[in-house]
DRENDO-1510 file (C-alpha; in Angstrom, 1 decimal, always signed):
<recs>
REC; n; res; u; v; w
REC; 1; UNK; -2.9; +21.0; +26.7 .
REC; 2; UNK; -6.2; +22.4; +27.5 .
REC; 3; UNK; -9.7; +20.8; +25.8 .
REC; 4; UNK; -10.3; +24.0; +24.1 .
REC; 5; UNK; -6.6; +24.5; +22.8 .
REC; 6; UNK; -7.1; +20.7; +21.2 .
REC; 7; UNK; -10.8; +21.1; +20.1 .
REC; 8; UNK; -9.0; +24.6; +17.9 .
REC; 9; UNK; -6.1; +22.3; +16.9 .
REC; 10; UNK; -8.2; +19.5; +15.4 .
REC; 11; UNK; -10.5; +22.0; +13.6 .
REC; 12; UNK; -7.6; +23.6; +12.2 .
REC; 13; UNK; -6.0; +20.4; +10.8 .
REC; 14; UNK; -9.1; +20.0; +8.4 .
REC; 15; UNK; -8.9; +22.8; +6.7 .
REC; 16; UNK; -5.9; +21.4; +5.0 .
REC; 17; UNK; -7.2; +17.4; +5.1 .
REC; 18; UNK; -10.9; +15.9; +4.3 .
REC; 19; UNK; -9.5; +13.3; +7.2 .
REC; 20; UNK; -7.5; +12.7; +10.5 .
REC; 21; UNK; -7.5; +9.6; +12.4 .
REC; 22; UNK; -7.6; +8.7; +16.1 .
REC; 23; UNK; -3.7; +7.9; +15.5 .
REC; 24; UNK; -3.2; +11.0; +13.7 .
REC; 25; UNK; -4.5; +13.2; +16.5 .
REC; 26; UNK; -2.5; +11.7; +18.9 .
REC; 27; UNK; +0.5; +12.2; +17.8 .
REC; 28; UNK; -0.4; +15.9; +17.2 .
REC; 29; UNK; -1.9; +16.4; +20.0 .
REC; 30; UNK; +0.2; +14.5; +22.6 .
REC; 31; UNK; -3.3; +13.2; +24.6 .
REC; 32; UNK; -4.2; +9.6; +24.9 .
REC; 33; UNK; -7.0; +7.8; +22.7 .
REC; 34; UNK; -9.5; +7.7; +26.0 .
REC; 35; UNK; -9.0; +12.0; +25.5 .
REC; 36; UNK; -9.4; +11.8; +21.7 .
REC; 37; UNK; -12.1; +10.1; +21.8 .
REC; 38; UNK; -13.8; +12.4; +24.1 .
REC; 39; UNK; -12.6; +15.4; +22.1 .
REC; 40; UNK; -14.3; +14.3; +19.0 .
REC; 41; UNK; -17.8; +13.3; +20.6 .
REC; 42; UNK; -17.8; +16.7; +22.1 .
REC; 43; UNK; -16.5; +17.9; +18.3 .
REC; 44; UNK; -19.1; +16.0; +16.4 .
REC; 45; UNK; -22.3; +17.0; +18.9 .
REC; 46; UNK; -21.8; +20.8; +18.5 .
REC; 47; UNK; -21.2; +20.3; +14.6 .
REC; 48; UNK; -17.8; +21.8; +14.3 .
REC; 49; UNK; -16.4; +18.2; +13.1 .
REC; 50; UNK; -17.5; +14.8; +11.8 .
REC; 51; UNK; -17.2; +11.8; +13.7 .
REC; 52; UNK; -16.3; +9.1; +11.3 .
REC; 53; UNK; -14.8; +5.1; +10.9 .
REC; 54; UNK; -11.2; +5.5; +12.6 .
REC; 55; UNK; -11.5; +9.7; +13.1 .
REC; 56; UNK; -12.8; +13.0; +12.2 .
REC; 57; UNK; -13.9; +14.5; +9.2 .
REC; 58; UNK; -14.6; +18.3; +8.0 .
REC; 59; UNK; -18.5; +19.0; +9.2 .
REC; 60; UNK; -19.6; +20.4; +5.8 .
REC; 61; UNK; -19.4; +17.5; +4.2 .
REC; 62; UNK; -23.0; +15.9; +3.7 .
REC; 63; UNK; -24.0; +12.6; +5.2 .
REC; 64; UNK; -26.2; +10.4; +2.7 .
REC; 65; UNK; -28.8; +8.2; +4.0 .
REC; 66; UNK; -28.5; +4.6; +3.1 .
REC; 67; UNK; -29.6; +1.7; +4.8 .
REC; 68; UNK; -27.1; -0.8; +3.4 .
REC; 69; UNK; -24.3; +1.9; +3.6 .
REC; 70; UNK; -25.3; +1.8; +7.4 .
REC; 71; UNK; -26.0; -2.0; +8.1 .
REC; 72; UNK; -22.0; -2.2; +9.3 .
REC; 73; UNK; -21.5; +1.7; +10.3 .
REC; 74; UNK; -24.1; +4.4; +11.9 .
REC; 75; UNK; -25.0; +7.2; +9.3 .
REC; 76; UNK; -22.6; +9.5; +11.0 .
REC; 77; UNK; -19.9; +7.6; +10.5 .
REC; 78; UNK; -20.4; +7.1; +6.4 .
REC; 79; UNK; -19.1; +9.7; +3.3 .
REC; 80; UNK; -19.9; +10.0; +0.0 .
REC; 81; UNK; -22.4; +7.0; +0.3 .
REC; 82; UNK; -24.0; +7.7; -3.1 .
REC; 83; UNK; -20.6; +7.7; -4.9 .
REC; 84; UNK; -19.7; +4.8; -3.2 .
REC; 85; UNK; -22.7; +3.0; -3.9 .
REC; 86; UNK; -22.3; +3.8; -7.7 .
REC; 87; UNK; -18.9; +2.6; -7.2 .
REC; 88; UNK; -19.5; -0.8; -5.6 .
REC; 89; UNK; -22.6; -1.5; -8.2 .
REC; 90; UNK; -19.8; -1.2; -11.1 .
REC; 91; UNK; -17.5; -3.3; -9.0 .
REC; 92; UNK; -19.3; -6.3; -8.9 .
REC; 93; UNK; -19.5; -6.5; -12.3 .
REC; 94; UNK; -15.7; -7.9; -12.5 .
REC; 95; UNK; -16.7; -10.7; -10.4 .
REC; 96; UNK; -17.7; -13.8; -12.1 .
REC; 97; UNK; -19.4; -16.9; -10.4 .
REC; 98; UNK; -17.0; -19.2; -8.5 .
REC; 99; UNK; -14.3; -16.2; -8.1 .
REC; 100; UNK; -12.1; -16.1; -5.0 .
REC; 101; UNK; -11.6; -12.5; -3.8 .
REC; 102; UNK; -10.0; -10.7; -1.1 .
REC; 103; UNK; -11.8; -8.1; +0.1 .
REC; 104; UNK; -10.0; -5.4; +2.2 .
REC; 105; UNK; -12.1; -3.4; +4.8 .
REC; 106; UNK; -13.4; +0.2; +4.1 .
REC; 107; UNK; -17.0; +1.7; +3.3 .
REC; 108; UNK; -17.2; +1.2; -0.5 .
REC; 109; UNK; -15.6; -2.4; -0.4 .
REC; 110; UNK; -18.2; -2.9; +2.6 .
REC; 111; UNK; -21.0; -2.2; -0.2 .
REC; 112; UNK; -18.9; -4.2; -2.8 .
REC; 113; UNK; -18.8; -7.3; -0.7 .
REC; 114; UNK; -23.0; -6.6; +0.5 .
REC; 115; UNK; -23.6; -6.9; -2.9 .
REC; 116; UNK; -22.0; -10.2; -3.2 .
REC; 117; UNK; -23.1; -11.5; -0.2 .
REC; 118; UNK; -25.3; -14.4; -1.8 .
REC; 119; UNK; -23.3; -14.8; -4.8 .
REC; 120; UNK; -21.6; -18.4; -5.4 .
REC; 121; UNK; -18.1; -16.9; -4.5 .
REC; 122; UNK; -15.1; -17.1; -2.1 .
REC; 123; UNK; -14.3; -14.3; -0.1 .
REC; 124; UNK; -11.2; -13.9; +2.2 .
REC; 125; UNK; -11.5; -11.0; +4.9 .
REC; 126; UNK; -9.3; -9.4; +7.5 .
REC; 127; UNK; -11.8; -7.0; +8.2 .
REC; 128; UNK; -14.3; -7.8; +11.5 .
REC; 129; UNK; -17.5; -5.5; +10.5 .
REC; 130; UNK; -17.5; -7.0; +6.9 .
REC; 131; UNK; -16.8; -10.3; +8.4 .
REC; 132; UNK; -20.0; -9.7; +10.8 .
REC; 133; UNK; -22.2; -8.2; +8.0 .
REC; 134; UNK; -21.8; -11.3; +5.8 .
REC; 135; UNK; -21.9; -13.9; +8.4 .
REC; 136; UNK; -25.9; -12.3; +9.3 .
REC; 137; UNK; -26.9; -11.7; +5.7 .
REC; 138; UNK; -25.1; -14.0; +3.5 .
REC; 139; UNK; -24.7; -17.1; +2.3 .
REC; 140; UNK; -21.1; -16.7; +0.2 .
REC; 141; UNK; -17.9; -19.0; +1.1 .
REC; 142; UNK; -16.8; -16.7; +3.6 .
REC; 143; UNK; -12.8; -17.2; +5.2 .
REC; 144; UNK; -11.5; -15.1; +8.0 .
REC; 145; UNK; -8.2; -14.1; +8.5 .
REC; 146; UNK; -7.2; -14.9; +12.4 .
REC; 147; UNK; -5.2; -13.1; +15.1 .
REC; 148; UNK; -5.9; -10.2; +17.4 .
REC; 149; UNK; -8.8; -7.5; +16.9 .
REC; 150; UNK; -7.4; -4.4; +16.1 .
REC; 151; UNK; -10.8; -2.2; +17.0 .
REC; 152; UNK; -9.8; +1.3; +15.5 .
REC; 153; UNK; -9.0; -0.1; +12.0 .
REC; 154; UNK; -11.6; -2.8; +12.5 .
REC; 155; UNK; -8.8; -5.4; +11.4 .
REC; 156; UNK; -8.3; -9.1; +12.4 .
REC; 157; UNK; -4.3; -9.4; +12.2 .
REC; 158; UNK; -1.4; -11.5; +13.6 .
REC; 159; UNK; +2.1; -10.9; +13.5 .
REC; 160; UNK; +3.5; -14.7; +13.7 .
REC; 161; UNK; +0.4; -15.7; +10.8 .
REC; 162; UNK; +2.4; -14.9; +7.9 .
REC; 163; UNK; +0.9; -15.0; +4.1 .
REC; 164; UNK; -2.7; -16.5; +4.2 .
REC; 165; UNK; -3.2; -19.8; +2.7 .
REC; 166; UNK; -5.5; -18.4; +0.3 .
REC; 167; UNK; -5.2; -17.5; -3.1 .
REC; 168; UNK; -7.6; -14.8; -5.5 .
REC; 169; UNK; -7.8; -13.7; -8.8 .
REC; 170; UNK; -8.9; -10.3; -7.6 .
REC; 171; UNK; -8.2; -8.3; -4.5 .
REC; 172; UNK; -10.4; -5.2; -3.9 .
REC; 173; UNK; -9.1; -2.6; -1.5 .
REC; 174; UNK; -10.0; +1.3; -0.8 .
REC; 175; UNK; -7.5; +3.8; +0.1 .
REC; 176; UNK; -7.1; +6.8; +2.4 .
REC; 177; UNK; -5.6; +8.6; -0.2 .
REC; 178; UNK; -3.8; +8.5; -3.7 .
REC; 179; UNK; -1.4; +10.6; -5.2 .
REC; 180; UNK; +1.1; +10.8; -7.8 .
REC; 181; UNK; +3.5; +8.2; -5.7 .
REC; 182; UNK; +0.8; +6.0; -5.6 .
REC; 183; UNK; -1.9; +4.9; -2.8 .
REC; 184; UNK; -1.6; +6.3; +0.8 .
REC; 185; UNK; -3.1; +5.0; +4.4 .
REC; 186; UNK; -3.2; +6.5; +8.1 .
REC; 187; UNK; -2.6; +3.2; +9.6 .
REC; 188; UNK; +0.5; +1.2; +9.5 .
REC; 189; UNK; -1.5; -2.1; +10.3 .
REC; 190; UNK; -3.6; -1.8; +7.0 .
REC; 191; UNK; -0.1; -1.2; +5.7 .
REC; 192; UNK; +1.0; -4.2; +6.8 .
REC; 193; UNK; -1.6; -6.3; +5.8 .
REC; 194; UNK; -2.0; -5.1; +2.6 .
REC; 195; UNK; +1.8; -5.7; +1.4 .
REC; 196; UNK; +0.9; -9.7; +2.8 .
REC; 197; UNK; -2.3; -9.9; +0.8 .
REC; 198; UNK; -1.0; -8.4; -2.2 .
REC; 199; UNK; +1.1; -11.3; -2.7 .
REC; 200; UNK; -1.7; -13.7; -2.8 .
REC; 201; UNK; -4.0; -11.9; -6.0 .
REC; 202; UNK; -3.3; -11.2; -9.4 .
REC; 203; UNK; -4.6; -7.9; -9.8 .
REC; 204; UNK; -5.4; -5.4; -7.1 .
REC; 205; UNK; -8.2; -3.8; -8.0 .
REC; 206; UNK; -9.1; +0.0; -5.9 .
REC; 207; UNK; -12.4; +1.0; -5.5 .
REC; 208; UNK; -11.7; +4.7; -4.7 .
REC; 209; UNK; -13.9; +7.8; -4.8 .
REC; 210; UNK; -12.9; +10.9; -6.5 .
REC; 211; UNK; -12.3; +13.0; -2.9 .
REC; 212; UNK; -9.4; +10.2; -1.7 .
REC; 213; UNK; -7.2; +12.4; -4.8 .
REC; 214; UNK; -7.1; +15.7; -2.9 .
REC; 215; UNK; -6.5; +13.7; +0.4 .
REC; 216; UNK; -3.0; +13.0; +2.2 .
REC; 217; UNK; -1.9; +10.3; +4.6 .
REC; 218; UNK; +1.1; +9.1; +6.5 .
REC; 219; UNK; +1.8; +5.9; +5.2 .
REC; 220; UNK; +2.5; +4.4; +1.4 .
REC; 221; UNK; +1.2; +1.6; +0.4 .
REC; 222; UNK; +2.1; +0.6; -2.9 .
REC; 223; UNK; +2.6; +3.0; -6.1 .
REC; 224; UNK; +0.2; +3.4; -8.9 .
REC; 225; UNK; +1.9; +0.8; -10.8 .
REC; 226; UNK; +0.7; -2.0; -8.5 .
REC; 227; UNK; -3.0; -1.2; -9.4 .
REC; 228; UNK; -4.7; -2.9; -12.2 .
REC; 229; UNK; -8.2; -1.6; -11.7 .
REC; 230; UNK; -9.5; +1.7; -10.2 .
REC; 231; UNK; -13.1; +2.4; -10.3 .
REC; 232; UNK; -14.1; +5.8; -8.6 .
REC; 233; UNK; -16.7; +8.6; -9.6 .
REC; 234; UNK; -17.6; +11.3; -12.1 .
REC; 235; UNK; -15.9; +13.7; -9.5 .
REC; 236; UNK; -12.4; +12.5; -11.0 .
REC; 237; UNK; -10.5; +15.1; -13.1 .
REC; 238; UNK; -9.0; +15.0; -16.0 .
REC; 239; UNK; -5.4; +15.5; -14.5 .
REC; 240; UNK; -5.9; +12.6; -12.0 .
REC; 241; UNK; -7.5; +10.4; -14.9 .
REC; 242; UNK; -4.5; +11.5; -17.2 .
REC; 243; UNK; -1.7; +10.8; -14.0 .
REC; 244; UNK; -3.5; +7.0; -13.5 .
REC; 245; UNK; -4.1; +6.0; -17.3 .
REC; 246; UNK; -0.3; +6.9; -17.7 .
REC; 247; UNK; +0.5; +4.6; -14.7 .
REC; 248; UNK; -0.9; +2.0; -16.9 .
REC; 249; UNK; -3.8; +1.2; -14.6 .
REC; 250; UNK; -7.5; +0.6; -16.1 .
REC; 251; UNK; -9.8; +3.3; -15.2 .
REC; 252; UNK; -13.4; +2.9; -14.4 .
REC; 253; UNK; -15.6; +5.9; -14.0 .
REC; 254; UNK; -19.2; +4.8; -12.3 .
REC; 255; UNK; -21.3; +6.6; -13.5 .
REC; 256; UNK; -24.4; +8.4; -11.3 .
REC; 257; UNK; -24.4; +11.5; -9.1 .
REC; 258; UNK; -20.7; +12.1; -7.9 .
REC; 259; UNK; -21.5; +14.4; -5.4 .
REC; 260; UNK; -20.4; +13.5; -1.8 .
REC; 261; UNK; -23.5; +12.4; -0.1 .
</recs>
């Protein structure tokens, strides 16, 4: 397939999607993730696309500025970092001193954890940038999970590890996407990981901004019903606040400027 034929194809696919990933454009694509790569960074200097964590996303979405959004990430690879922000500031306050917590990767739970960086707590992470960010600038119990470095999802994983010998009362994760079947992700490794760590917190807890509702992936990763907590933005409507408060989960609505920044 020729670079411009793949340049139109990639385009194209979000005008249906906010999001494809490396993995994603792949498999469409039939090109290897040396050419993806390449495609993207051509994509993302002429403006037509987004380069962001993992993959691409549509170009007329605005980039806010944030230093601590951008301590772990460059600018141009961070969404909705005023949402997110709002998100994590409301998320800290279900923490309590001397809690253990997982803490999956992602932006907004990259922000959570910042926040609780020098708080007397136990953290438990699978996720190398937050892992990296909290070894230079914090002082919290911090445990890593071991295995391989999985660079595109950013994830620390082994397949013979098993369940972690770690236990929380709370285990914050983001998603890609969530929908009426519950929570959605573009890689089967956070998959993975996420069934294993579910079984070692009593409530999962989703820190999600309102844009991840309108968004499809390939993967489920648990249904609504898993989810005790979601805390997302004033974006949320009243359909997607009706579908999760009748899924029984607790809904949190941070409040602040919910437009994408």
């Amino acid at each position: 397939m020729l670079e411009a034929e793949r340049h139109k194809i990639m385009i194209g696919l979000l005008k249906d999607r906010p999001f494809a990933s490396v993995r994603d454009l792949q498999e469409i694509l039939d090109a290897s993730p040396a050419t993806i790569r390449r495609d993207i960074a051509k994509l993302h200097s002429s403006g037509a696309v987004r380069k962001v964590f993992g993959g691409i996303a549509a170009a007329d979405v605005v980039s806010g500025i944030d230093r601590l959004a951008a301590r772990p990430f460059t600018e141009n690879q961070m969404l909705g970092v005023e949402a997110k922000t709002a998100i994590a500031q409301e998320a800290v306050k279900l923490v309590q001193e001397g809690d253990a917590l997982i803490i999956h990767g992602g932006s907004t739970c990259h922000l959570f954890a910042m926040l609780l960086a020098n708080r007397n707590v136990r953290i438990y992470t699978n996720s190398m940038p937050l892992a990296a960010s909290l070894w230079q600038n914090g002082s919290c119990h911090l445990t890593m999970a071991g295995g391989d470095l999985y660079r595109e999802p950013g994830i620390v994983f082994s397949p013979q590890a098993g369940l972690p010998e770690f236990y929380a009362s709370k285990f914050f994760l983001g998603a890609q996407a969530i929908t009426p079947t519950g929570m959605q992700e573009s890689h089967p490794l956070i998959v993975r990981e996420t069934e294993l760590l579910l079984q070692r917190a009593d409530e999962a807890i989703v820190l999600a901004d309102s844009s991840k509702f309108g968004a499809r992936a390939r993967y489920p990763i648990m249904p609504l019903s898993r989810i005790g907590t979601l805390i997302t933005d004033e974006g949320l409507s009243d359909t997607n606040h009706k579908m999760l408060v009748e899924a029984g989960i607790r809904v949190i609505v941070a409040r602040g400027n919910s437009e994408l920044a």
